[in-house]
NUZA-957918 format. One record per residue (C-alpha): y, z, x. Coordinates in Angstrom, 1 decimal, always signed. Last residue first. Layout:
N
north Y; up Z; east X .
...
This chain:
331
north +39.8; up +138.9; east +28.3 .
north +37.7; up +136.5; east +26.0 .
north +34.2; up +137.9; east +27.2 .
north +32.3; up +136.5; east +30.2 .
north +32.1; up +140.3; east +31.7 .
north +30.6; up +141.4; east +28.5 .
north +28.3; up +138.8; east +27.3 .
north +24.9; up +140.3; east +28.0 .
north +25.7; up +144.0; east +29.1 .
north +26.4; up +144.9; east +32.4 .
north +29.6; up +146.2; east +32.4 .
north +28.2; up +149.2; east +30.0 .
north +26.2; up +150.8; east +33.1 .
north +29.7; up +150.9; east +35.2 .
north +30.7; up +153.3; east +32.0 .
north +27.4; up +155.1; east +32.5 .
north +28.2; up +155.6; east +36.4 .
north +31.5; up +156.5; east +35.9 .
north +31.3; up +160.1; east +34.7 .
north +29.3; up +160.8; east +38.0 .
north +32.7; up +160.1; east +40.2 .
north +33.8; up +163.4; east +38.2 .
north +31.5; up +165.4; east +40.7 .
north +33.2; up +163.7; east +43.9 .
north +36.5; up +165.1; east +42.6 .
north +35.4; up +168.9; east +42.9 .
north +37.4; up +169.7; east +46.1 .
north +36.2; up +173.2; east +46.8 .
north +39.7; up +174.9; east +48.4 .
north +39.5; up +176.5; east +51.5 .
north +39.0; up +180.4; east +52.8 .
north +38.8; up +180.8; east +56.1 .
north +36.6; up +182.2; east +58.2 .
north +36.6; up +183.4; east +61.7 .
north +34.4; up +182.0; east +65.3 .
north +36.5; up +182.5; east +68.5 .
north +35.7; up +180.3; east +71.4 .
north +35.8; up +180.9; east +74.7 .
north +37.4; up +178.8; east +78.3 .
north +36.2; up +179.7; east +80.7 .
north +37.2; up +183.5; east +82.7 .
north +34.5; up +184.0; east +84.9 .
north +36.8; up +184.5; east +87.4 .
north +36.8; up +181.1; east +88.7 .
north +35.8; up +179.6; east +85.6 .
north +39.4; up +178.4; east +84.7 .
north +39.9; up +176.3; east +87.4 .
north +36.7; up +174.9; east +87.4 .
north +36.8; up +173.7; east +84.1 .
north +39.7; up +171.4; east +85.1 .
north +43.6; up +171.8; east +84.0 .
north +44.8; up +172.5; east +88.0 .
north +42.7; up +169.3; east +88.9 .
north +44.5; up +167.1; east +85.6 .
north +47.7; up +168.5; east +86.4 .
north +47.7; up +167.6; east +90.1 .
north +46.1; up +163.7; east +89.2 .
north +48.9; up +163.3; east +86.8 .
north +50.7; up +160.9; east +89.2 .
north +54.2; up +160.9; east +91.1 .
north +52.3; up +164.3; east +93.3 .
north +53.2; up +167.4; east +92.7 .
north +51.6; up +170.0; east +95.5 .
north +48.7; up +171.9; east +94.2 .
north +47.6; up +175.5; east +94.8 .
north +44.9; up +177.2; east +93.5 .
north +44.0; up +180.5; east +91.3 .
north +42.7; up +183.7; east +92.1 .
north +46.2; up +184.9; east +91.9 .
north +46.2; up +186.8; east +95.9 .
north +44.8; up +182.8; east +96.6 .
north +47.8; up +181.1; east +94.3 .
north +50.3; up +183.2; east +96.5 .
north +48.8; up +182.3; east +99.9 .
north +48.9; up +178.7; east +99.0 .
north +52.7; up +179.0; east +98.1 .
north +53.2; up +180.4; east +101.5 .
north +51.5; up +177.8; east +103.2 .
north +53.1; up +175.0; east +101.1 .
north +57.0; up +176.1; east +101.9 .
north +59.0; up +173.5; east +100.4 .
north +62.1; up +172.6; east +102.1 .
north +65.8; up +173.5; east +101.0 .
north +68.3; up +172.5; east +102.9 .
north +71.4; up +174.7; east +103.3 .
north +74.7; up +172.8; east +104.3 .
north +76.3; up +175.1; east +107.3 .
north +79.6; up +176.9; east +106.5 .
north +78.4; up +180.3; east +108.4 .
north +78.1; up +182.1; east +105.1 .
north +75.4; up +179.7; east +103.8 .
north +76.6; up +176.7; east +101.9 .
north +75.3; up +174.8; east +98.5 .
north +76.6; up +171.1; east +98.8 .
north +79.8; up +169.7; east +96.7 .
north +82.0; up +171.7; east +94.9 .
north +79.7; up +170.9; east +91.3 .
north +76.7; up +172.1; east +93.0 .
north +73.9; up +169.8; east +94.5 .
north +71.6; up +171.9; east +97.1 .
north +70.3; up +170.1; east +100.4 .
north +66.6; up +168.5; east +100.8 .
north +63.5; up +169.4; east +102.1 .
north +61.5; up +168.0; east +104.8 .
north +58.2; up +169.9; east +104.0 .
north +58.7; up +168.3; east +100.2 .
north +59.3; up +168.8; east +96.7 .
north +57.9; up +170.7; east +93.7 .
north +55.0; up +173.0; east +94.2 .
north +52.2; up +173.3; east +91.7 .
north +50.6; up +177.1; east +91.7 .
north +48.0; up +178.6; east +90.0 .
north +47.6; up +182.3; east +89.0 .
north +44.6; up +183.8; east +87.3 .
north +44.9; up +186.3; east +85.0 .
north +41.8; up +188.7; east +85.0 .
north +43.3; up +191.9; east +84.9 .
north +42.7; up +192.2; east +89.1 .
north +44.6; up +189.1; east +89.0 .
north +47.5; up +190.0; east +87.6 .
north +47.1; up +192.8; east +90.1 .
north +47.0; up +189.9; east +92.9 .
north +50.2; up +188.1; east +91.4 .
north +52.1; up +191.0; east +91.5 .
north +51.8; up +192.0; east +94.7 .
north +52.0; up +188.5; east +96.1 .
north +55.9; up +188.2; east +94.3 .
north +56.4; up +191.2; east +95.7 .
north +55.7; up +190.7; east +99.8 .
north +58.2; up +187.8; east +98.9 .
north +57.2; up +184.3; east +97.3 .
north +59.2; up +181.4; east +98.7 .
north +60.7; up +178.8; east +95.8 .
north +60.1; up +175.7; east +94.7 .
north +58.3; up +176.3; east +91.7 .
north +56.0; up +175.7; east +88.9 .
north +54.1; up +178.8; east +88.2 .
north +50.6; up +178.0; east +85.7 .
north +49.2; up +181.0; east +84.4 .
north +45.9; up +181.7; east +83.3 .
north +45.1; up +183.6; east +80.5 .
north +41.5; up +184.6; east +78.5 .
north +41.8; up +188.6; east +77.2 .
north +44.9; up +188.0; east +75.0 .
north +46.8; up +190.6; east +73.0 .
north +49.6; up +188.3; east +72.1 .
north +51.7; up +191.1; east +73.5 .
north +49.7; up +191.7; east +76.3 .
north +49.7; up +187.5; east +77.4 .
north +53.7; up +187.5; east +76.7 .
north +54.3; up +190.5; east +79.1 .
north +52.3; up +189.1; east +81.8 .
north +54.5; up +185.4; east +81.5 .
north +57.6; up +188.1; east +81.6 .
north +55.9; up +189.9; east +85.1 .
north +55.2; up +186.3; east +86.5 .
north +58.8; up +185.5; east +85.8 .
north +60.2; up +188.3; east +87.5 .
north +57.9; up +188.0; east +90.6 .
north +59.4; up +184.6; east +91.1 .
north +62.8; up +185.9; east +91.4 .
north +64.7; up +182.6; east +92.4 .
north +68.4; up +183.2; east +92.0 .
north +71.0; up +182.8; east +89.9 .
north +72.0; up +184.4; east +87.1 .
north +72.7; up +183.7; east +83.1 .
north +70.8; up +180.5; east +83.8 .
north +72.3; up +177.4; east +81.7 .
north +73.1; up +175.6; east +84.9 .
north +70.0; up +175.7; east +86.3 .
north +68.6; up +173.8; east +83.8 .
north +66.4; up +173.5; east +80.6 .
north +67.9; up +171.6; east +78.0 .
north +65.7; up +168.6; east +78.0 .
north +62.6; up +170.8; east +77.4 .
north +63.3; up +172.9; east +73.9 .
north +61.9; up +169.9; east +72.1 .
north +59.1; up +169.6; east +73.9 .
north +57.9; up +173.4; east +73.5 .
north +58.4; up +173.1; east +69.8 .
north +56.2; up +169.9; east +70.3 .
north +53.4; up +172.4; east +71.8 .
north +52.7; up +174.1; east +68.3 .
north +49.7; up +176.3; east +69.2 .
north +52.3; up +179.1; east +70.7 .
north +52.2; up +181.7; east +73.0 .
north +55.9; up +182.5; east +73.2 .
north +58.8; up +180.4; east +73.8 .
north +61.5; up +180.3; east +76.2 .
north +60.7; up +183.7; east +77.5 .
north +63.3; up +185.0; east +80.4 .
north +62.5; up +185.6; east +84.0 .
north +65.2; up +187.1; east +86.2 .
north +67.5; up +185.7; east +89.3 .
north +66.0; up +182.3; east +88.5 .
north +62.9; up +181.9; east +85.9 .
north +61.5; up +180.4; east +83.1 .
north +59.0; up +181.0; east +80.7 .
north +56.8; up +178.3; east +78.4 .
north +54.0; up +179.2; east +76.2 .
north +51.0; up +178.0; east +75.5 .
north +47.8; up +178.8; east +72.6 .
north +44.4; up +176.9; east +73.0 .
north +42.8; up +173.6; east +72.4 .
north +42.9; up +171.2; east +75.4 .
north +45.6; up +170.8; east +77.7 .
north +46.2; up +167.4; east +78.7 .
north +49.6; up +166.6; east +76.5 .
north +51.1; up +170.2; east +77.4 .
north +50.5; up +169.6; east +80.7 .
north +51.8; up +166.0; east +81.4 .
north +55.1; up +167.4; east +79.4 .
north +55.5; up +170.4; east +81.5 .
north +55.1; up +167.8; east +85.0 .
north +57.8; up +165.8; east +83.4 .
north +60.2; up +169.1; east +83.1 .
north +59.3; up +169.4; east +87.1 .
north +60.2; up +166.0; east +87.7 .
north +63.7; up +166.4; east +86.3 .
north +64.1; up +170.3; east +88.0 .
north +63.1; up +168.5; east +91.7 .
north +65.8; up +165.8; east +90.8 .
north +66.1; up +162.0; east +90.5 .
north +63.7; up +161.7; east +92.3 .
north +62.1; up +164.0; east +95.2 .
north +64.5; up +164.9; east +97.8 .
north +67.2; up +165.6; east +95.3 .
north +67.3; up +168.6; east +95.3 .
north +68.4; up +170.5; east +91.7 .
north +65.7; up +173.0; east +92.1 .
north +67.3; up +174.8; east +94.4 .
north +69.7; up +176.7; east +91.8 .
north +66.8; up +178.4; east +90.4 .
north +64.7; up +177.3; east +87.4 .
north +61.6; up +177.5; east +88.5 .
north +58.8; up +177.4; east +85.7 .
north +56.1; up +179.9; east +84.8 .
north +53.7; up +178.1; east +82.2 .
north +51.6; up +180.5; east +80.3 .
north +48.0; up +179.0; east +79.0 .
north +45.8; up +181.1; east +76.6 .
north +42.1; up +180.4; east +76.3 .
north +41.1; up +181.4; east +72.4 .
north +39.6; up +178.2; east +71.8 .
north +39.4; up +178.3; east +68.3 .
north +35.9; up +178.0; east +65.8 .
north +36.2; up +177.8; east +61.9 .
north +33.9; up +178.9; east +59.4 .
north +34.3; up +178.3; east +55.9 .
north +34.3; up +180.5; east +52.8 .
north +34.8; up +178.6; east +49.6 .
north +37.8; up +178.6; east +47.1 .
north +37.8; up +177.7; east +43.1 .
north +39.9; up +175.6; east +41.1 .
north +39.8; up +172.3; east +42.0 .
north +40.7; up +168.4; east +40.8 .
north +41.2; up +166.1; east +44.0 .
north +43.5; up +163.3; east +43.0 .
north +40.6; up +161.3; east +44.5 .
north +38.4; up +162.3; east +40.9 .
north +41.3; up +162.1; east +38.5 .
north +42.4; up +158.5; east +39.4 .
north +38.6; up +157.4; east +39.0 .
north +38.2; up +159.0; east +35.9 .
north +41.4; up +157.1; east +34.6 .
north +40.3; up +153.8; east +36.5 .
north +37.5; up +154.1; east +34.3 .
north +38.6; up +155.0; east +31.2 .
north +41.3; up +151.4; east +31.4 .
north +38.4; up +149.2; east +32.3 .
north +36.4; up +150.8; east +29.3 .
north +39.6; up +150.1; east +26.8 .
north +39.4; up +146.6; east +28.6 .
north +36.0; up +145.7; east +27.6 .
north +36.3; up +147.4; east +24.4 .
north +39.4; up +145.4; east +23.0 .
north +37.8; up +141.9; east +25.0 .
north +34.9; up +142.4; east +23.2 .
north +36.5; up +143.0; east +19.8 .
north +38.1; up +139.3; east +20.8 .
north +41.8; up +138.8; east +19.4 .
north +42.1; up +136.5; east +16.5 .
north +41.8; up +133.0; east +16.4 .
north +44.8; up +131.3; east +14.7 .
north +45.1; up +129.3; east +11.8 .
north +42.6; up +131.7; east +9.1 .
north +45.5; up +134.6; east +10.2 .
north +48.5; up +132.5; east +10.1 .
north +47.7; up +131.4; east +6.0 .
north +49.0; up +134.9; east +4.1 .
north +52.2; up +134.7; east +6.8 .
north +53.1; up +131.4; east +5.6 .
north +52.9; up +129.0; east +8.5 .
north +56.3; up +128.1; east +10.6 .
north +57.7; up +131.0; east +12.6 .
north +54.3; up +132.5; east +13.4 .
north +53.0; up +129.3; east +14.8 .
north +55.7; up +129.3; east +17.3 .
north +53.8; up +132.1; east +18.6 .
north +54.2; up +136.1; east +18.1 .
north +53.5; up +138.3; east +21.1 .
north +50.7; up +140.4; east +20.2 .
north +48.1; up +139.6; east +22.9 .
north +50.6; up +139.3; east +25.5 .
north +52.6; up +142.5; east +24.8 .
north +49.2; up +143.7; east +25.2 .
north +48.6; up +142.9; east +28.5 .
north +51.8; up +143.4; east +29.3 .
north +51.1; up +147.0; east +28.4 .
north +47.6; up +147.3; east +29.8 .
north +49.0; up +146.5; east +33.2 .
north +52.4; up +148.7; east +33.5 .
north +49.9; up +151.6; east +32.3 .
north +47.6; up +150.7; east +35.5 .
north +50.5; up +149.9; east +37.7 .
north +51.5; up +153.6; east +37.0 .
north +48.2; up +155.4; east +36.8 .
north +48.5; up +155.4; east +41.0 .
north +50.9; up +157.7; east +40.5 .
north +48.7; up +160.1; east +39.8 .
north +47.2; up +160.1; east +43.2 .
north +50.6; up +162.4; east +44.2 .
north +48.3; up +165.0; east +42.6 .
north +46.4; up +165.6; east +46.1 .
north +44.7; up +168.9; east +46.1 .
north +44.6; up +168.8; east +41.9 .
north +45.1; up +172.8; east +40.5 .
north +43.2; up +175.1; east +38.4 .
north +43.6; up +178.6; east +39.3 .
north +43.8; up +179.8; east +35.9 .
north +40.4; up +178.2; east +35.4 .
């Protein structure tokens, strides 16, 4: 009994209108009369009626029960139970682009905008399991590691841009390696990772993703923008090769679709809908390998909540309610 305790004691303050009600009550039963201030004091009490015995024990029984009943949803406990839980242990690491090309403009209002949606749309479709988020330009850098708390993830969102990169560049190998880094850490045998890019993969970037593979990491890809492309904003004007010449950046599918095959995942190009998350989120995906999506069964230790057994102190009280008179006296 030292570990006595209520699971929800902000129920007591339900006693509050209860007290406020028995004490007008009883102001209202005591408040002297104008009878009081004329009759002789020996001669008041064969004057007035006095106050029902009924209505004293019909409202000291009113008063028990909504104590009991205050005390039993307040949750009284004071010994713990073993009990199973089951989590999908399936891991989800989402690669995205960050390089300077992402600020094109041929999809609106910018590739980088729609790619922050396409974050959102994932984290609210994917089922139970852990997710973190790394970006990439000239290196890879962990925003937040495998986490069941996607509104952190959210939150951290908005403030993703180029511009915050410590160095440009689009090293997509180097944010595959950090995504791998994050899954070994967390010790995880069930990952897939999503890469949302713009960006070519080199002879490297397919190197890594097929020995991520061979561990049983699938790699997916969603590409962001389009075959025609787009020139780079920066704050000088347009992004320039050496020769002077605007640089447009266009969206290489078949080289994004050869880097999702060497992952043993697939390729998807965004589209204004969810219909790209929702096929790269599907059971299939994650079966490919034989990886689906597994459970993990543990136990944990909860609080007994032993309010329902106090619920049997009111039956007898309900019991007295029904005696001849009872309800129909003077209240």
């Amino acid at each position: 009994m030292n570990e006595f305790h209520f699971l929800r004691p902000s129920v007591f303050y339900a006693l509050i209108p209860c007290l406020l009600f028995f004490i007008l009550r009883w102001r209202v039963k005591t408040n002297t009369s104008a009878w009081h201030r004329i009759c002789d004091h020996h001669l008041i009490k064969s004057l007035l009626i006095s106050q029902s015995t009924k209505s004293i024990k019909w409202m000291g029984i009113l008063g028990l029960m909504w104590l009991v009943s205050i005390i039993a949803l307040a949750g009284p406990t004071w010994e713990k139970i073993p009990r199973p839980v089951f989590k999908k242990q399936h891991a989800l690491v989402i690669t995205l682009d960050v390089s300077p090309s992402m600020l094109a403009q041929d999809v609106k209002p910018d590739r980088i905008t729609r790619a922050r949606y396409k974050v959102i749309d994932l984290l609210k479709q994917w089922p139970d399991g852990q997710v973190a988020l790394v970006v990439f330009a000239g290196e890879g850098y962990t925003v937040t590691p495998l986490t069941d708390d996607i509104k952190t993830i959210e939150n951290m969102l908005p403030e993703i841009s180029p511009y915050i990169m410590p160095e440009y560049g689009a090293n997509i190998a180097a944010g595959l390696k950090q995504a791998e880094k994050l899954i070994k850490n967390a010790n995880q045998t069930d990952a897939s990772i999503i890469l949302i890019t713009d960006s070519e993969a080199n002879a490297s970037t397919l190197e890594t993703a097929e020995k991520l593979k061979a561990q049983g990491i699938t790699v997916s890809v969603l590409g962001i923008g389009t075959k025609k492309g787009a020139p780079i904003p920066t704050p000088q004007g347009y992004l320039k090769n050496r020769s002077g010449s605007v640089i447009t950046s266009r969206l290489n599918t078949r080289n994004l679709k050869e880097l999702a095959s060497q992952g043993g995942g697939e390729y998807l190009t965004y589209t204004s809908n969810t219909d790209d998350i929702k096929q790269l989120l599907t059971q299939q995906h994650f079966s490919a390998l034989g990886a689906s999506p597994s459970k993990s069964k543990a136990n944990v230790n909860v609080w007994l909540d032993f309010g329902r057994y106090f619920m049997l102190f009111l039956l007898p009280l309900c019991l007295l309610l029904f005696r001849k008179g009872w309800l129909n006296s003077e209240c």
